[in-house]
C-alpha positions, 0 to 999 in steps of 0.5 A: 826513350825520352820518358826514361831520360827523365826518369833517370835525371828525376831519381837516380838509380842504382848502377845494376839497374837500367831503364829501357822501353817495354818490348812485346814479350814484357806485356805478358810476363807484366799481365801475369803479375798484375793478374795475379794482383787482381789488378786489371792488366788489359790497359798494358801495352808496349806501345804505350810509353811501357818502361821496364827497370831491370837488372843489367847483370841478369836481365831480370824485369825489377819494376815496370811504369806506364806512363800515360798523358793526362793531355795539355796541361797549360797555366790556365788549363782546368784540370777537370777536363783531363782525359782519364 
């Protein structure tokens, strides 16, 4: 996943922790916590650029990212007309 080799360039992670992309069986467990955060949890999807950090040793999801295109961003773009 691209999105991750970023990431991983970006800000280096300690070595017990891997990024991979999000599967089906993530979407749940993800809606639950954020739930319970009142926070809404109907936009998250595996197939929409959903990265999840977990534990190498354990397999245990430690952190998850959805990453979402704010459309082209060229020089002279006006940033007003991003998609929200």
């Amino acid at each position: 996943i691209n999105n991750g080799i970023i990431l991983i360039n970006a800000f280096p992670l300690p070595q017990q922790i891997r990024i991979r992309s999000g599967f089906p069986d993530d979407e749940i467990a993800i809606a639950l916590v954020m739930a319970k955060e009142l926070m809404n949890p109907l936009g998250i999807s595996h197939k929409n650029n959903l990265l999840i950090a977990e534990d190498t040793r354990t397999g245990k999801r430690v952190g998850w990212a959805q990453i979402r295109s704010l459309g082209y961003a060229g020089v002279t773009t006006d940033p007003s007309k991003f998609d929200d």
